[in-house]
BAMAR-468037 format. One record per residue (C-alpha): x, y, z; residue in three letters. Coordinates in nm, 3 decimals. Example, Ala and Ser with C-alpha at 12.3 -4.5 7.8 and 13.67 -1.06 7.14 Angstrom:
residues 2
rec x=1.230; y=-0.450; z=0.780; residuo=ala
rec x=1.367; y=-0.106; z=0.714; residuo=ser
This chain:
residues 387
rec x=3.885; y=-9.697; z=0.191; residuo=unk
rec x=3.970; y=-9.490; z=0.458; residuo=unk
rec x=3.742; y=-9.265; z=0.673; residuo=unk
rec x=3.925; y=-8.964; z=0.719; residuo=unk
rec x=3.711; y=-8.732; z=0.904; residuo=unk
rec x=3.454; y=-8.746; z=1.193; residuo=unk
rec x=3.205; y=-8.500; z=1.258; residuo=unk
rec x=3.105; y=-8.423; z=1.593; residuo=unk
rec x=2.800; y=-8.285; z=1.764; residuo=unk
rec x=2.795; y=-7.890; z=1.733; residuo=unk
rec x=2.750; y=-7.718; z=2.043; residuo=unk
rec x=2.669; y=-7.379; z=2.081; residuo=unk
rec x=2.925; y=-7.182; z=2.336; residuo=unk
rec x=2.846; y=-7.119; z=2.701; residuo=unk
rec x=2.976; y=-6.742; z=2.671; residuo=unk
rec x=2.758; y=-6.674; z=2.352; residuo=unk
rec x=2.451; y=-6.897; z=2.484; residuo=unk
rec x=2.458; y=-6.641; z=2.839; residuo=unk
rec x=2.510; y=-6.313; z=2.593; residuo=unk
rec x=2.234; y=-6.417; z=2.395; residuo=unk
rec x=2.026; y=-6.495; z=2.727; residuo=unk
rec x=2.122; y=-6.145; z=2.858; residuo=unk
rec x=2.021; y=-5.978; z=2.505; residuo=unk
rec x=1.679; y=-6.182; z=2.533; residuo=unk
rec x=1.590; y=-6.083; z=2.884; residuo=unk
rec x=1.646; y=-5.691; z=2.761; residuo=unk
rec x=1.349; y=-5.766; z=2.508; residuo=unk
rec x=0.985; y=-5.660; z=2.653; residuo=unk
rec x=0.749; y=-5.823; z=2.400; residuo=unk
rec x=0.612; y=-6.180; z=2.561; residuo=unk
rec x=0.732; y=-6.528; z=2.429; residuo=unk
rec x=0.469; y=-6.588; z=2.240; residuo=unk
rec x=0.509; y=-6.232; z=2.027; residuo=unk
rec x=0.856; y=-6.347; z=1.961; residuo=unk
rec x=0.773; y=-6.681; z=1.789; residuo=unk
rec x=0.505; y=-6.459; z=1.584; residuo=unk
rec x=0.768; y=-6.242; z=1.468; residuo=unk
rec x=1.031; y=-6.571; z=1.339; residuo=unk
rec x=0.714; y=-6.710; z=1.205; residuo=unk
rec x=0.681; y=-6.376; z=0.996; residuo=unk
rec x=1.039; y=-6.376; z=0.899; residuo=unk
rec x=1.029; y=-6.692; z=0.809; residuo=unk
rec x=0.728; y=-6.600; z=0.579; residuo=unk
rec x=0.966; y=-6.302; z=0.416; residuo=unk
rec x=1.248; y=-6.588; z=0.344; residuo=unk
rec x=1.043; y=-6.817; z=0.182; residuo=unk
rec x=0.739; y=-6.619; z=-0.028; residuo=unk
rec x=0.798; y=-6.335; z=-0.013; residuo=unk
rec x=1.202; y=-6.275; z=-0.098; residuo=unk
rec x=1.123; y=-5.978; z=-0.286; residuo=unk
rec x=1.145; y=-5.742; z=-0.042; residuo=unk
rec x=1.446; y=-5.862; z=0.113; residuo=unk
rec x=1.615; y=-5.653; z=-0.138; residuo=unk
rec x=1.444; y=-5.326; z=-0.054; residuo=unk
rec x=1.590; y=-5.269; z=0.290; residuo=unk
rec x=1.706; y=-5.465; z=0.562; residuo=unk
rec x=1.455; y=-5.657; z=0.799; residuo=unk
rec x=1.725; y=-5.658; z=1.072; residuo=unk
rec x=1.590; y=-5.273; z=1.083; residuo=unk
rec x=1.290; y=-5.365; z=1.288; residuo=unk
rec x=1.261; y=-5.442; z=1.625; residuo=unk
rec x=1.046; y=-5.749; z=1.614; residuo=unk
rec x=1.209; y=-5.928; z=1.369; residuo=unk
rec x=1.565; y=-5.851; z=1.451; residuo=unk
rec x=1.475; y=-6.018; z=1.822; residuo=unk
rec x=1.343; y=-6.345; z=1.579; residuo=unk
rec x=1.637; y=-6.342; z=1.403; residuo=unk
rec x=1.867; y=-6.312; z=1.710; residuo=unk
rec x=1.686; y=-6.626; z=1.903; residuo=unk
rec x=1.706; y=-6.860; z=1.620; residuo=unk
rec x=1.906; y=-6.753; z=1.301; residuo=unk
rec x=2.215; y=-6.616; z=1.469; residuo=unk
rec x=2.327; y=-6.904; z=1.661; residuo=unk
rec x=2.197; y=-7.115; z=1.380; residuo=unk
rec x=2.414; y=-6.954; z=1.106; residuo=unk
rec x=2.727; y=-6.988; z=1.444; residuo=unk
rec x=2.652; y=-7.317; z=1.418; residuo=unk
rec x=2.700; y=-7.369; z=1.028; residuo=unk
rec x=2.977; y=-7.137; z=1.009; residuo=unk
rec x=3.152; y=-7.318; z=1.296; residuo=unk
rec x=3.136; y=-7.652; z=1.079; residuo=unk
rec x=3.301; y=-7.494; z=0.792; residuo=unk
rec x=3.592; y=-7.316; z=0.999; residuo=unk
rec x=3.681; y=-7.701; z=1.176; residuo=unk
rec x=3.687; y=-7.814; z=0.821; residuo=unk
rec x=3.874; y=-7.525; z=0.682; residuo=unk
rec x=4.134; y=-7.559; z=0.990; residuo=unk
rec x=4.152; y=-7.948; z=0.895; residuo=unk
rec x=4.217; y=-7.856; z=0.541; residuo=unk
rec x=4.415; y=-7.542; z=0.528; residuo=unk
rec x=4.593; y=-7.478; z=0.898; residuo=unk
rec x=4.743; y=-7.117; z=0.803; residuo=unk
rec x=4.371; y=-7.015; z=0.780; residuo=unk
rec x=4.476; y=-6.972; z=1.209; residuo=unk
rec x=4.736; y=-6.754; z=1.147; residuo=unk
rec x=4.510; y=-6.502; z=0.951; residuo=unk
rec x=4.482; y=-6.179; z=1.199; residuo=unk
rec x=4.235; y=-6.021; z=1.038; residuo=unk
rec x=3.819; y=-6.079; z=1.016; residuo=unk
rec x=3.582; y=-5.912; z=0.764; residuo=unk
rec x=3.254; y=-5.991; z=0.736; residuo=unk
rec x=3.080; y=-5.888; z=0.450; residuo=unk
rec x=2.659; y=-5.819; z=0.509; residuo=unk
rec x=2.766; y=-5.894; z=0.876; residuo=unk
rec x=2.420; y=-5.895; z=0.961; residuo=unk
rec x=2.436; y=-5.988; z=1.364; residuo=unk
rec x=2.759; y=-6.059; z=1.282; residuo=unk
rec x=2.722; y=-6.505; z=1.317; residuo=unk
rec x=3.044; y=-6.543; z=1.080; residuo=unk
rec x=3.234; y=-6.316; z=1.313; residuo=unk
rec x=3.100; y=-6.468; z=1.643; residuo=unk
rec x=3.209; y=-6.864; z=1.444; residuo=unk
rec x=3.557; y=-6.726; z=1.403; residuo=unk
rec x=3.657; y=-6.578; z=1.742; residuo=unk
rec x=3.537; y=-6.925; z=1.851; residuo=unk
rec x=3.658; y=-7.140; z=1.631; residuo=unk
rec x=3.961; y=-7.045; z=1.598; residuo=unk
rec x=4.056; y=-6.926; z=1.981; residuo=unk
rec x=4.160; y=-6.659; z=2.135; residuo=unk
rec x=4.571; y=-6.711; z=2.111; residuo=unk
rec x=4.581; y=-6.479; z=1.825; residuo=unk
rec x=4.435; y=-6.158; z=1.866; residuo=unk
rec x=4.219; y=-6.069; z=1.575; residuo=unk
rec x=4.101; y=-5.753; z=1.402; residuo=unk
rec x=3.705; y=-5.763; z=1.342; residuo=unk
rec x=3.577; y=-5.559; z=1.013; residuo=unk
rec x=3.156; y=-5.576; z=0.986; residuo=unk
rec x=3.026; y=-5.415; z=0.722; residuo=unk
rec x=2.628; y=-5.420; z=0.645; residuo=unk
rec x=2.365; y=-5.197; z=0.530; residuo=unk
rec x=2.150; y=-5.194; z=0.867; residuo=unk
rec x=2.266; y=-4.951; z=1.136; residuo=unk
rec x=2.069; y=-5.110; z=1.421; residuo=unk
rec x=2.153; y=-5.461; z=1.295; residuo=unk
rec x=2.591; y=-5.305; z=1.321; residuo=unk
rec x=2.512; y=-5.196; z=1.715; residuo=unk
rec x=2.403; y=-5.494; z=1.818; residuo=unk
rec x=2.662; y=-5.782; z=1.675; residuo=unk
rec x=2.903; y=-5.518; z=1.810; residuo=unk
rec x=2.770; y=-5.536; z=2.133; residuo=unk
rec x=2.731; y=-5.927; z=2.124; residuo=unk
rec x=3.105; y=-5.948; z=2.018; residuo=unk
rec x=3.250; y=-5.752; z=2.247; residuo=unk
rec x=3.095; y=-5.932; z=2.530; residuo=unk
rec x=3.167; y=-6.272; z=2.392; residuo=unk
rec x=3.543; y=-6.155; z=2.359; residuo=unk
rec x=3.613; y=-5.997; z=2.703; residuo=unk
rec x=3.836; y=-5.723; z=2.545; residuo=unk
rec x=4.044; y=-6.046; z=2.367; residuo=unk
rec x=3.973; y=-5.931; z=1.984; residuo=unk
rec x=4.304; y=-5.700; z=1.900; residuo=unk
rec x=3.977; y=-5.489; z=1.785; residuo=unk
rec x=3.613; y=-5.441; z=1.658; residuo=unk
rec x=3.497; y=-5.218; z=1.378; residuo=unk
rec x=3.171; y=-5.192; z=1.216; residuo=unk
rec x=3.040; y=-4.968; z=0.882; residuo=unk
rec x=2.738; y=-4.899; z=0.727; residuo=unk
rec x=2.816; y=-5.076; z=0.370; residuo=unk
rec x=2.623; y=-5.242; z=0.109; residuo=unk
rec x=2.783; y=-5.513; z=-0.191; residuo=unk
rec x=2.942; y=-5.519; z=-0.442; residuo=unk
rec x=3.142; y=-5.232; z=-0.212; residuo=unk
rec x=3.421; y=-5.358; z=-0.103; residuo=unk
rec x=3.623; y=-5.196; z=0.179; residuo=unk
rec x=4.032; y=-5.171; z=0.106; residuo=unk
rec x=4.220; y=-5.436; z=0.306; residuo=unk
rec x=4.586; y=-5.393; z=0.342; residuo=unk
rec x=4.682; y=-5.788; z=0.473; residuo=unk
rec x=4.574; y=-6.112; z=0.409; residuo=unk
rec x=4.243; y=-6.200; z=0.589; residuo=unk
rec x=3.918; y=-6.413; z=0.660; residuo=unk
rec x=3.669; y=-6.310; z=0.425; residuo=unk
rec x=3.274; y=-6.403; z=0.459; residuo=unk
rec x=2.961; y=-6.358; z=0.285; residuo=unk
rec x=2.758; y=-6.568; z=0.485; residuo=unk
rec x=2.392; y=-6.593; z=0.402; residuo=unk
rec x=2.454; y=-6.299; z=0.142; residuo=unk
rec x=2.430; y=-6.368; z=-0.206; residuo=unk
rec x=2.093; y=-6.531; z=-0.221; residuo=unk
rec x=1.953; y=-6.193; z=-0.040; residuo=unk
rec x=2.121; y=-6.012; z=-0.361; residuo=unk
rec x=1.985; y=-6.248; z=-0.624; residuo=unk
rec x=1.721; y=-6.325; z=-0.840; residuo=unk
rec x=1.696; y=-6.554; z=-1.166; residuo=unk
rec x=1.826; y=-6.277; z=-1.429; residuo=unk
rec x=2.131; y=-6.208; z=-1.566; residuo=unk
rec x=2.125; y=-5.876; z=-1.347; residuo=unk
rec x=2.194; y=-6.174; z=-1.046; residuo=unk
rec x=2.471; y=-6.321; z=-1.256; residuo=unk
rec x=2.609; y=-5.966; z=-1.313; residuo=unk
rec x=2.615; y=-5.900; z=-0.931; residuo=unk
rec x=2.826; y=-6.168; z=-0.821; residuo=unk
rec x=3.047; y=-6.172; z=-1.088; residuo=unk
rec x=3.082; y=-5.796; z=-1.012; residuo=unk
rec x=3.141; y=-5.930; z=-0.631; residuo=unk
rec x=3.388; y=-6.138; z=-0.733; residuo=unk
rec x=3.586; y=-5.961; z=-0.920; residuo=unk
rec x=3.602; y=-5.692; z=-0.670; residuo=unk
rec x=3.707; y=-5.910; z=-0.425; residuo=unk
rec x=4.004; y=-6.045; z=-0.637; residuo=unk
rec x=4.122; y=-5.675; z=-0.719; residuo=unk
rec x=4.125; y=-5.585; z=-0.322; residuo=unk
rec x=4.214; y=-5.904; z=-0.103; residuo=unk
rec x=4.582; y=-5.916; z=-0.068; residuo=unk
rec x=4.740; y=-6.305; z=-0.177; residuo=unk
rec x=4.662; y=-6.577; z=0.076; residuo=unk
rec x=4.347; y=-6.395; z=0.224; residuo=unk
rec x=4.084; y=-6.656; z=0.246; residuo=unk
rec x=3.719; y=-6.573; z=0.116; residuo=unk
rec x=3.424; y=-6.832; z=0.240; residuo=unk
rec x=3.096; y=-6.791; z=0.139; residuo=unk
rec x=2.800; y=-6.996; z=0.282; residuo=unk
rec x=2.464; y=-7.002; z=0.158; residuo=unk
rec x=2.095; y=-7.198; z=0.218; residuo=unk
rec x=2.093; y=-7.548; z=0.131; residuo=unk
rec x=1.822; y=-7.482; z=-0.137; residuo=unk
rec x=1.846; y=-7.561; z=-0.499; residuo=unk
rec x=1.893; y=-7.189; z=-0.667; residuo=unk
rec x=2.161; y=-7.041; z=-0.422; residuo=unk
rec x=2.348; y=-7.381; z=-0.433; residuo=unk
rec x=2.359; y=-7.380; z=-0.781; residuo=unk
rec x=2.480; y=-7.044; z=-0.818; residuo=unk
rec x=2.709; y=-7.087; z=-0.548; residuo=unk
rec x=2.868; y=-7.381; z=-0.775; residuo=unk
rec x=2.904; y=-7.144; z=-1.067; residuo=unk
rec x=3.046; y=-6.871; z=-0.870; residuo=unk
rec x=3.318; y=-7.171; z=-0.804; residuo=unk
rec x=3.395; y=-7.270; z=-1.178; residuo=unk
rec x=3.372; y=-6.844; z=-1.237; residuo=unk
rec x=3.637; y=-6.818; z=-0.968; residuo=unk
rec x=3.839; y=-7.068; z=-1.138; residuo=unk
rec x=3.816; y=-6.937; z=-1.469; residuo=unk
rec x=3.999; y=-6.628; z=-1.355; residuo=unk
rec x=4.336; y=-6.760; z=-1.280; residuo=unk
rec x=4.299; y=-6.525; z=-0.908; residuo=unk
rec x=4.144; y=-6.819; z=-0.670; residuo=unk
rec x=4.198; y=-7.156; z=-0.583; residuo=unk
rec x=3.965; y=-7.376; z=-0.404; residuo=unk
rec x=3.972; y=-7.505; z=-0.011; residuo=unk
rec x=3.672; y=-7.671; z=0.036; residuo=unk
rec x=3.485; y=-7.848; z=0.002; residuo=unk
rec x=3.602; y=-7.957; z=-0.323; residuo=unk
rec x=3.910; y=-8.145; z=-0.345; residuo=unk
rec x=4.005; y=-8.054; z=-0.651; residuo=unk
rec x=4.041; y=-7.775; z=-0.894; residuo=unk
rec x=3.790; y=-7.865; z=-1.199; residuo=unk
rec x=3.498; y=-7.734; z=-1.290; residuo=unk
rec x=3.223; y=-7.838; z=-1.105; residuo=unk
rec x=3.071; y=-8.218; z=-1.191; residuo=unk
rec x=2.697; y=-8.089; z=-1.127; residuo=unk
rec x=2.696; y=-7.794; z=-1.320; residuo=unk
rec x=2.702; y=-8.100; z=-1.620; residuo=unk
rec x=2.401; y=-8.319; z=-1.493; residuo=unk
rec x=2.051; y=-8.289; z=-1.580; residuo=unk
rec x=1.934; y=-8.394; z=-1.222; residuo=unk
rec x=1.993; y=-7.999; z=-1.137; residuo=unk
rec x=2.189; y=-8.147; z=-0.798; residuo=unk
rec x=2.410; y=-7.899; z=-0.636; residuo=unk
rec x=2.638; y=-7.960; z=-0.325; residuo=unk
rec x=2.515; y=-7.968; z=0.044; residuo=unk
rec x=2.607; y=-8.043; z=0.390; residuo=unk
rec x=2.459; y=-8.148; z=0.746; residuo=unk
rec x=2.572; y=-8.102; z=1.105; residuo=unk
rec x=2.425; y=-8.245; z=1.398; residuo=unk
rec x=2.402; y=-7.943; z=1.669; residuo=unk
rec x=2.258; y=-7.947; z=1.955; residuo=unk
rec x=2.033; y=-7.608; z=2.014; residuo=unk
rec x=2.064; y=-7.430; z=2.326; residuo=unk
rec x=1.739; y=-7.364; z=2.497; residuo=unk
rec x=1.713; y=-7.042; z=2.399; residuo=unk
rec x=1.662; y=-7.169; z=2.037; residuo=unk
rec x=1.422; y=-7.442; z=2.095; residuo=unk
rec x=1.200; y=-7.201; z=2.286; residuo=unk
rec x=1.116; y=-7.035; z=2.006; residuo=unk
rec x=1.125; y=-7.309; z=1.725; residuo=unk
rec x=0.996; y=-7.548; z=1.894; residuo=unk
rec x=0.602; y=-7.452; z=1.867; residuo=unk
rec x=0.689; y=-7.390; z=1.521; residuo=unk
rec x=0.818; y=-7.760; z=1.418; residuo=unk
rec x=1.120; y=-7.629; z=1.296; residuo=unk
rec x=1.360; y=-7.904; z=1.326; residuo=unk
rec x=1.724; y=-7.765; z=1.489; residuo=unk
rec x=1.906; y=-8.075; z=1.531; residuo=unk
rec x=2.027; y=-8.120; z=1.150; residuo=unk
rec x=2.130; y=-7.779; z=1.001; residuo=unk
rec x=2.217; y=-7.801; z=0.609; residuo=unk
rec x=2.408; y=-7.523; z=0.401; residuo=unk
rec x=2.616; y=-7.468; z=0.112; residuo=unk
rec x=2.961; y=-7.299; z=0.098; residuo=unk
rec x=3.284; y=-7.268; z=-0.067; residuo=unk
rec x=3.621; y=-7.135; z=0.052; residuo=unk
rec x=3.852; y=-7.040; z=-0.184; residuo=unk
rec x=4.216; y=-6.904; z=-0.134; residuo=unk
rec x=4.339; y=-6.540; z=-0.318; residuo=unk
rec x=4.655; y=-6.691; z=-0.525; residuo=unk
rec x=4.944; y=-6.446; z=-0.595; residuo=unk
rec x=5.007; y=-6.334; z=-0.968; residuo=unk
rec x=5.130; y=-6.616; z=-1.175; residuo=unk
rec x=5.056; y=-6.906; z=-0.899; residuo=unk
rec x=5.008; y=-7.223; z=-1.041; residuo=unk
rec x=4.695; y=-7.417; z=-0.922; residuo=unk
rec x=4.816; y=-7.739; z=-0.678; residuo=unk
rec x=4.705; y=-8.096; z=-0.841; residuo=unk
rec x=4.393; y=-8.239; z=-0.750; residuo=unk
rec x=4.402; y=-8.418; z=-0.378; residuo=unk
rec x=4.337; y=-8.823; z=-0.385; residuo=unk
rec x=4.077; y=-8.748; z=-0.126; residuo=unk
rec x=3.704; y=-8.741; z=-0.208; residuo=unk
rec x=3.428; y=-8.572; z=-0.069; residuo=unk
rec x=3.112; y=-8.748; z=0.029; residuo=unk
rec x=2.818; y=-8.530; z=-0.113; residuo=unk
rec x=2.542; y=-8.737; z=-0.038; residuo=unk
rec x=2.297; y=-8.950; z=0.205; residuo=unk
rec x=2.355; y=-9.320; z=0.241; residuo=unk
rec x=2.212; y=-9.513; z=-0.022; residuo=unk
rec x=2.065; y=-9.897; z=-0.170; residuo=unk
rec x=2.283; y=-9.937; z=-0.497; residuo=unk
rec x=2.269; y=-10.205; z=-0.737; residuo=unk
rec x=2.266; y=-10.512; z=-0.543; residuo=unk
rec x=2.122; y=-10.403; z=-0.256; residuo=unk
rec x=2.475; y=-10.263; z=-0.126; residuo=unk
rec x=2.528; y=-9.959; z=0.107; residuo=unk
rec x=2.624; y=-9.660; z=-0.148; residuo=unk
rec x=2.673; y=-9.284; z=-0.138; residuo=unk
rec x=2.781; y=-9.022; z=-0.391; residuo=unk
rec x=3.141; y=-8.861; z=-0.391; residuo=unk
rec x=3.292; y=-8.591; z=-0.581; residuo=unk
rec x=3.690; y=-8.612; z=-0.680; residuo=unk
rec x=3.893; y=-8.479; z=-0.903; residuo=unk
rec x=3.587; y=-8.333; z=-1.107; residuo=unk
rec x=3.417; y=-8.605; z=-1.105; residuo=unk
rec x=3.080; y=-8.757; z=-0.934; residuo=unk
rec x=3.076; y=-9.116; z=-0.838; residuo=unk
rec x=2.841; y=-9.358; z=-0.716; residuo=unk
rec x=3.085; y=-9.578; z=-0.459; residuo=unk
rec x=3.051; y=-9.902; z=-0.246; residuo=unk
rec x=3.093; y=-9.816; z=0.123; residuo=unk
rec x=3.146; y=-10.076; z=0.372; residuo=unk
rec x=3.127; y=-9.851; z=0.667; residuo=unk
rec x=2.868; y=-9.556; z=0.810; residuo=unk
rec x=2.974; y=-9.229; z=0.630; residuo=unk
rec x=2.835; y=-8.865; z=0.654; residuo=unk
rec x=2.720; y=-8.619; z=0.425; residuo=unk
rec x=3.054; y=-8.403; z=0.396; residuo=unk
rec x=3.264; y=-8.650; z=0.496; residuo=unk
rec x=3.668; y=-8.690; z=0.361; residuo=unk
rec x=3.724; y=-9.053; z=0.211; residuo=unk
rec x=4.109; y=-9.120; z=0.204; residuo=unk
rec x=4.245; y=-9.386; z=-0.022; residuo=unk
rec x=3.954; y=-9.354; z=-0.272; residuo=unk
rec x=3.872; y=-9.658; z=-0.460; residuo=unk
rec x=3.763; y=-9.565; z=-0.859; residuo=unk
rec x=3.520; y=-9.869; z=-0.885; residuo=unk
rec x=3.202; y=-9.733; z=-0.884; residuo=unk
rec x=2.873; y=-9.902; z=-0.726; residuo=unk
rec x=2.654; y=-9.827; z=-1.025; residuo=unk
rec x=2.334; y=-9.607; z=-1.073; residuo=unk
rec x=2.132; y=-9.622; z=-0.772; residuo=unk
rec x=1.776; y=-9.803; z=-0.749; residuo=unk
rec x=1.677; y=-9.666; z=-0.420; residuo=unk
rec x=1.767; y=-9.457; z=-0.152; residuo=unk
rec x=1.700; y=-9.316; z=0.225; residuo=unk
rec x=1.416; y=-9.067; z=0.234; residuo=unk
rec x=1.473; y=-8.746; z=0.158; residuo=unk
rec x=1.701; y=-8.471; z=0.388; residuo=unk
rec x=1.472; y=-8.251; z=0.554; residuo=unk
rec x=1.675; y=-7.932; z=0.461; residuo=unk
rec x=1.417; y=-7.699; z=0.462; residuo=unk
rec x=1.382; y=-7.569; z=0.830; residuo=unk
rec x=1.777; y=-7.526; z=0.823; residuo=unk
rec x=1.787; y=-7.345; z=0.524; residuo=unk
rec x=1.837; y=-6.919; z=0.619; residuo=unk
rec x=1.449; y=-6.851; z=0.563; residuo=unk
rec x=1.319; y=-7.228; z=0.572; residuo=unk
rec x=1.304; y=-7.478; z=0.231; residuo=unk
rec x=1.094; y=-7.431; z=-0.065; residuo=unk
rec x=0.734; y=-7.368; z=-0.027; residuo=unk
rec x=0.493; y=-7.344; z=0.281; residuo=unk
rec x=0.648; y=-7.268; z=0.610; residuo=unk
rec x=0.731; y=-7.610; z=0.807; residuo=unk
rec x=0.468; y=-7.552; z=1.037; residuo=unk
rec x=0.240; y=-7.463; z=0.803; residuo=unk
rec x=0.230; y=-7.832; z=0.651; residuo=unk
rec x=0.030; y=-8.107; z=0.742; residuo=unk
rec x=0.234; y=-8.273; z=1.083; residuo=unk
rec x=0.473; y=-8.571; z=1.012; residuo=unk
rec x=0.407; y=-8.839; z=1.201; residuo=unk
């Protein structure tokens, strides 16, 4: 077996780190009010979701400053992962001129593009969200990241399932979107579906839609059914991280699993100021996502790819052997692995013998803190201190 891909350390970039500084140092309210305020927001994305539906937090002050020290170059971070990948996996995603970013928020997706995919090819930006105050600033934080190099920037007050007309192919996100939308009813099902659909009837053919979302157990499992409902239509075909086009393999277990992914990034200081007396833990960020490609009318889907996708930690298999789950061709396999793999990681020359039903494994991820309003329950540093 072949190890195909290497991750490397995530770094956050100079020119956004000193914007970020600059927008921090505009801010009046002490340190220690600051890491009050992410420790309240944190509080709304973990018990209290409810009201993230009834307006948009990014509308006050306090909290918009919380969100702009830790989640923004948190969710650059994530989003940068998935565009290396993406590039990897589909190169004409670089020749895509145009950028919209759907619930733009302080406009992180944006920010991970311009980056990610350089500056060579000036790009159109499109934010759209439903706070006015959170618009101004990710326009002002993009236009001094880009140094006039964007062929433009555009922002609109807009809330989903609206969908704004686009008139060439483009990069699509919803990043950190759909689990702000949701709830467990069918009136959640209705709403991406009715996303989705929308999305199908306006993106022109080859425009690329990625949507990222927590690592946490609801979003990720509706983000895999939004896959198999985008491949029931006939309109989308799937990037990443799947490397095939089949229904999802974890939809059909009872274990509830749904598909995750960790980067190592290392947290510029004006991140670990503020998380830091908190004990949120920076250094692993996990998510969710799916890319998928708009096909033109009549395209046939390609075959599956003989590559598989590692979707799990390292793990003691029968025998006491070094294991780790992979998902191919619809499929999810238990495998021998002889070498150190990675969470997200591309196997080449994937061998069907399968390790057998794991025994034992490595303790559990610690997902939570990375997830877009921390992991399920009490606050990390609201739990008794690991030691």
């Amino acid at each position: 077996m072949e190890h195909q891909t290497q991750q490397p350390v995530i770094t956050t970039p100079g020119r956004l780190v000193a914007v970020l500084e600059e927008e921090v140092g505009r801010i009046p309210a002490p340190l220690g009010k600051q890491i009050d305020a992410l420790s309240e927001l944190f509080e709304r994305f973990t018990s209290d979701r409810s009201g993230l539906r009834k307006g948009s937090y990014l509308d006050d002050p306090r909290l918009r400053t919380a969100y702009l020290r830790y989640h923004l170059p948190l969710n650059v971070a994530r989003a940068a992962w998935v565009i290396r990948d993406l590039v990897r996996i589909h190169p004409a995603l670089g020749e895509l001129r145009e950028v919209i970013d759907l619930g733009a928020g302080l406009g992180s997706a944006s920010l991970a593009t311009f980056f990610g995919l350089g500056e060579s090819v000036p790009r159109r930006f499109r934010l759209f969200d439903k706070s006015r105050a959170a618009l101004k600033t990710a326009r002002r934080i993009l236009e001094s990241c880009s140094l006039g190099s964007a062929e433009s920037i555009e922002t609109a007050e807009s809330r989903l399932p609206s969908i704004p007309e686009v008139a060439s192919p483009s990069i699509v996100w919803l990043s950190m979107v759909l689990n702000e939308l949701s709830s467990r009813d069918r009136a959640a099902d209705d709403r991406r579906e009715s996303t989705l659909r929308r999305l199908a009837e306006t993106l022109p053919p080859r425009s690329v839609l990625i949507v990222m979302e927590p690592a946490l157990r609801e979003p990720g499992r509706a983000l895999l059914t939004l896959h198999d409902e985008a491949l029931a239509t006939g309109d989308w075909r799937v990037l990443a991280p799947c490397t095939h086009q089949r229904r999802c393999p974890l939809l059909r277990l009872r274990d509830r699993s749904w598909c995750h992914f960790k980067l190592v990034w290392d947290a510029p200081p004006v991140v670990r100021e503020v998380a830091d007396p908190l004990g949120l833990d920076h250094t692993l960020p996990a998510f969710s996502y799916v890319a998928l490609e708009r096909l033109p009318p009549g395209a046939r889907l390609p075959p599956s790819s003989p590559e598989a996708r590692v979707i799990g930690d390292p793990m003691r298999v029968q025998g006491g052997k070094r294991g780790v789950y992979v998902c191919r061709d619809g499929s999810r396999d238990a495998i021998e692995v002889s070498r150190s793999v990675r969470r997200g990681d591309i196997l080449a020359g994937y061998s069907a013998r399968q390790a057998g039903v794991p025994h034992s494994s490595s303790p559990p991820e610690r997902s939570g803190s990375q997830a877009s309003g921390g992991d399920r329950g009490r606050p990390p540093w609201k739990r008794k201190a690991r030691r």
